[in-house]
VEXFIRO-82497 format. One record per residue (C-alpha): residue in three letters; y, x, z. Coordinates in steps of 0.02 Angstrom, whole numbers, plus 50000, padded with zeros to 5 digits. Each point is the difference from the previous one (the first is absolute). Layout:
BEGIN
AlaYXZ...
***
This chain:
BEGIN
Unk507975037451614Unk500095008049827Unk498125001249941Unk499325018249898Unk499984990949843Unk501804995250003Unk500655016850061Unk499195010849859Unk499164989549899Unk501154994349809Unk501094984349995Unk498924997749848Unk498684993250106Unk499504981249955Unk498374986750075Unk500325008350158Unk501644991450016Unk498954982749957Unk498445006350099Unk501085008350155Unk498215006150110Unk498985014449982Unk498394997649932Unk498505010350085Unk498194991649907Unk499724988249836Unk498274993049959Unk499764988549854Unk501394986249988Unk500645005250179Unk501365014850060Unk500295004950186Unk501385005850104Unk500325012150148Unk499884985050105Unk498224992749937Unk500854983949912Unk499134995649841Unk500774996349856Unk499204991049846Unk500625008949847Unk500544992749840Unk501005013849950Unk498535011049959Unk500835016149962Unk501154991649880Unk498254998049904Unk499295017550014Unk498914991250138Unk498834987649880Unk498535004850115Unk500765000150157Unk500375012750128Unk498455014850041Unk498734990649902Unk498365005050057Unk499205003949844Unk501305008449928Unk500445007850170Unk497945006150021Unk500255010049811Unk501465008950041Unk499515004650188Unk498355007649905Unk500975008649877Unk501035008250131Unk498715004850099Unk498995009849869Unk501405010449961Unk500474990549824Unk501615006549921Unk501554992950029Unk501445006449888Unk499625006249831Unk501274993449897Unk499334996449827Unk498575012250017Unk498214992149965Unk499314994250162Unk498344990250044Unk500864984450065Unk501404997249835Unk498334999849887Unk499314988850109Unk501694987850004Unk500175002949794Unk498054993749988Unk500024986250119Unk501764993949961Unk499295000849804Unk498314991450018Unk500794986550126Unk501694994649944Unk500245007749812Unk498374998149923Unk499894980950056Unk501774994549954Unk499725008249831Unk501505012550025Unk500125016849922Unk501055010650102Unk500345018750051Unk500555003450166Unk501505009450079Unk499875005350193Unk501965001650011Unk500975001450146Unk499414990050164Unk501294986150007Unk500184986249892Unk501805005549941Unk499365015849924Unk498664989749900Unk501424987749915Unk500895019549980Unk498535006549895Unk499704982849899Unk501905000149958Unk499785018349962Unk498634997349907Unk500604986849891Unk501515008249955Unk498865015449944Unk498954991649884Unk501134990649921Unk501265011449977Unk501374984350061Unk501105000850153Unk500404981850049Unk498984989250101Unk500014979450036Unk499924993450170Unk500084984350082Unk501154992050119Unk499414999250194Unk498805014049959Unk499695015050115Unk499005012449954Unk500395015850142Unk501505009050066Unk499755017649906Unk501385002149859Unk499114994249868Unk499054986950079Unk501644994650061Unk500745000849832Unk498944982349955Unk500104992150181Unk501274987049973Unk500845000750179Unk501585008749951Unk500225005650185Unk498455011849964Unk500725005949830Unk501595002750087Unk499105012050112Unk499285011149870Unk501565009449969Unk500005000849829Unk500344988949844Unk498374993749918Unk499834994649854Unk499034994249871Unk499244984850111Unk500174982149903Unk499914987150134Unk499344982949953Unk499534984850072Unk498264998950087Unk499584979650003Unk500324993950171Unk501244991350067Unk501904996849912Unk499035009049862Unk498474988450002Unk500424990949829Unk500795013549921Unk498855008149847Unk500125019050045Unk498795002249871Unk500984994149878Unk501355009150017Unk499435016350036Unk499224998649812Unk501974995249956Unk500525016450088Unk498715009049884Unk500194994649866Unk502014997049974Unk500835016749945Unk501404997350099Unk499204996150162Unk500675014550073Unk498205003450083Unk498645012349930Unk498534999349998Unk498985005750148Unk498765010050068Unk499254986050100Unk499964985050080Unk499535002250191Unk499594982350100Unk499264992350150Unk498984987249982Unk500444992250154Unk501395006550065Unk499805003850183Unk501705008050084Unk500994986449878Unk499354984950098Unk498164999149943Unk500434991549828Unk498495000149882Unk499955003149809Unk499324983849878Unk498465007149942Unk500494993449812Unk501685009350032Unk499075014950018Unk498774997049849Unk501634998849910Unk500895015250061Unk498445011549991Unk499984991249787Unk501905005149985Unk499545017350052Unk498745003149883Unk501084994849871Unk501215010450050Unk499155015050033Unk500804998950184Unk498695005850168Unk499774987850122Unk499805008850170Unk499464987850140Unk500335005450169Unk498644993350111Unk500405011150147Unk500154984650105Unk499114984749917Unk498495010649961Unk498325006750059Unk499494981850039Unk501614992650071Unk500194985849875Unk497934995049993Unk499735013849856Unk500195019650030Unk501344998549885Unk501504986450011Unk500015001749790Unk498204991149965Unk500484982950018Unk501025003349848Unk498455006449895Unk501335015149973Unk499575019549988Unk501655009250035Unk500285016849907Unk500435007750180Unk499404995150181Unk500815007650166Unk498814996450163Unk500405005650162Unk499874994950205Unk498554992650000Unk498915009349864Unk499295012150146Unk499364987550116Unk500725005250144Unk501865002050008Unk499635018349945Unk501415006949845Unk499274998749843Unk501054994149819Unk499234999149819Unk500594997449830Unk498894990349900Unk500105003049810Unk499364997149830Unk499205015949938Unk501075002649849Unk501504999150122Unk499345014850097Unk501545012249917Unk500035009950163Unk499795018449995Unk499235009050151Unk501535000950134Unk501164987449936Unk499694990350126Unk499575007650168Unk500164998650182Unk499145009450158Unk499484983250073Unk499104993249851Unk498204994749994Unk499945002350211Unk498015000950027Unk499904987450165Unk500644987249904Unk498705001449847Unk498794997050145Unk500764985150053Unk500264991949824Unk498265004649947Unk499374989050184Unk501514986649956Unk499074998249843Unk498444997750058Unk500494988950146Unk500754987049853Unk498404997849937Unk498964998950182Unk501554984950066Unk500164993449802Unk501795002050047Unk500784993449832Unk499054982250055Unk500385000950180Unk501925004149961Unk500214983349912Unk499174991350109Unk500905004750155Unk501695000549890Unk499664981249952Unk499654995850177Unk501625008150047Unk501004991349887Unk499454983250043Unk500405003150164Unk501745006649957Unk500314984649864Unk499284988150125Unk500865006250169Unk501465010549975Unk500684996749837Unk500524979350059Unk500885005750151Unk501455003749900Unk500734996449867Unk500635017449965Unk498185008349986Unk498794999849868Unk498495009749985Unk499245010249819Unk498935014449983Unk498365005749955Unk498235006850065Unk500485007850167Unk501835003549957Unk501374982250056Unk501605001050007Unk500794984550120Unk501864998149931Unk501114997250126Unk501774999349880Unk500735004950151Unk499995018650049Unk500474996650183Unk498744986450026Unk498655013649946Unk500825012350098Unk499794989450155Unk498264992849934Unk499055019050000Unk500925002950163Unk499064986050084Unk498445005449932Unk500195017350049Unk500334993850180Unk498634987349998Unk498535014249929Unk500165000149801Unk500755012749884Unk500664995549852Unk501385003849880Unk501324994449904Unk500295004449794Unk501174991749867Unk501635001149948Unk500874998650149Unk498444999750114Unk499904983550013Unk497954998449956Unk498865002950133Unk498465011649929Unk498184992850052Unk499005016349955Unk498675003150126Unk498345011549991Unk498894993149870Unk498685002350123Unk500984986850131Unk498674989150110Unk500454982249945Unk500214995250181Unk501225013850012Unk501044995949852Unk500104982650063Unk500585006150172Unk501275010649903Unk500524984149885Unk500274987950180Unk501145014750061Unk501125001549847Unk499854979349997Unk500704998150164Unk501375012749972Unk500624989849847Unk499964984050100Unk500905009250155Unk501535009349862Unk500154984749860
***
């Protein structure tokens, strides 16, 4: 029988056609369905779930906000709880790192934050053109689309974009190849045919192109040919940051300070929409309304960040990340990776990525899982990397349930 969701609901729909069940409860590192079967999750929101699902400290601060009347929409007006985020967020992550940075509540999603920091850019330097980097994906909204490499999502925009350089990011068939290098050629040869840009907008690890992680001296030396330049360097850490790679930005392993930093899904905590736009003061060319939305700055979700916050320091999450990420991966190098020849495991903190080279054998991998209790995903090129990215806040016995699931599915597909 035809179900509600595929009578009216869009053909645009997506993990429902991976996760086919409805969901009715999610605590921690575990989801639910209508029938009571548990399901370890490893999927975690697509990472806007770092601690876990109805977190009871962050749950117990927004059920008190509710329930003394606190204020829930208010756009960019001043409210009680953004002072509280701007202070806390400042004396806990900014002050510490030694980073200077004003803050933009922009539009909930993580999308409309990569819209503003192209926007942005482009504004204060008075430039158009922006570099990218092959396998990068950075949201579905035109302009975010516009440096997403998948040219079935720029074929959906509609439009011609230009002014996007795409260049090599150092993984894979491009591994030995000095992008560095020659985007200084492209600058500085007059007949190039590139300008120069706005920007330069990168992932540090990127997550939807098959978990492939930036050489930290590749990044000292792209940050160096930036400043020399005078070319931004926005880092989109919607995915690999607030904690994901072992630091509550995926950029400090590099010793780098990027000019621009978007942060989204996780930032509030609690799965709740919140965005920001990070930037250096002098770079704050905005004036009042260029950049607006009715959804920005949304009041439950300064509640929640402001408790996520605290709750990193109470769990010393940034510790307890790699710990639990290196016990992962040894389990993953030591029991999944040999049982083919095809797979090999890479990643970082809390955030593997087990290549399959071999879209169906994923395909039919995450299947078996999803029978057998686990949810998990699939990212790359062609989808043929399975995605380990549970809760931060996963029991270790748990995780290592999860892990003997997706072990056992590799040995049953291979």
């Amino acid at each position: 029988m035809e179900s509600i969701f595929e009578k009216l609901e869009s053909e645009v729909r997506g993990y429902c056609r991976s996760f086919p069940t409805v969901f009715t409860k999610a605590k921690n590192a575990a989801m639910y369905d209508e029938n009571g079967k548990e399901y370890i999750d490893f999927f975690a929101g697509a990472g806007a779930l770092n601690y876990g699902h109805n977190n009871d400290y962050i749950k117990a601060k927004i059920i008190e906000y509710l329930e003394n009347d606190g204020i829930t929409h208010a756009l960019d007006m001043y409210t009680n709880p953004q002072k509280r985020f701007l202070e806390v967020f400042e004396e806990k992550i900014l002050k510490p790192k030694g980073l200077n940075y004003k803050i933009q509540f922009c539009g909930p999603t993580g999308a409309n934050s990569v819209e503003a920091a192209l926007k942005l850019a482009r504004k204060a330097k008075k430039r158009q053109g922006i570099f990218a980097f092959t396998g990068s994906f950075h949201g579905m909204s035109m302009g975010a689309s516009s440096v997403t490499s998948n040219t079935d999502y720029q074929a959906n925009i509609g439009t011609q974009t230009t002014g996007v350089t795409f260049l090599p990011f150092p993984f894979g068939f491009y591994e030995s190849f000095d992008t560095i290098a020659y985007m200084e050629e492209l600058l500085k040869d007059p007949n190039s045919g590139v300008a120069k840009p706005a920007a330069v907008i990168i992932e540090t690890v990127q997550c939807d192109g098959g978990i492939c992680i930036a050489p930290e001296e590749w990044l000292v030396r792209l940050r160096a040919l930036c400043d020399k330049y005078d070319i931004l360097l926005i880092a989109d850490d919607v995915q690999a940051g607030c904690g994901r790679t072992g630091e509550f930005f995926s950029f400090e392993r590099a010793g780098i300070v990027p000019d621009i930093v978007t942060v989204s899904k996780s930032i509030s905590g609690y799965g709740l929409p919140m965005a920001l736009v990070l930037m250096k003061p002098e770079l704050d060319v905005w004036k009042p309304g260029d950049h607006t939305g009715t959804f920005r700055g949304f009041q439950l979700a300064f509640i929640g960040a402001v408790a996520a916050l605290e709750l990193r320091e109470q769990l010393n999450i940034d510790k307890e990340t790699k710990r639990k990420g290196a016990i992962a991966y040894k389990y993953m190098k030591e029991n999944i990776e040999p049982l083919s020849d095809k797979i090999s495991v890479r990643g970082i903190g809390m955030l593997y990525g087990i290549d399959c080279h071999d879209t169906v054998l994923s395909k039919a991998i995450v299947t078996e899982c999803f029978e057998n209790g686990l949810i998990i995903e699939r990212t790359g090129r062609n989808d043929e990397v399975i995605k380990f990215l549970p809760p931060l806040i996963i029991e270790e016995d748990r995780m290592l349930k999860g892990l003997e699931i997706l072990k056992n599915a590799v040995a049953k597909c291979v």
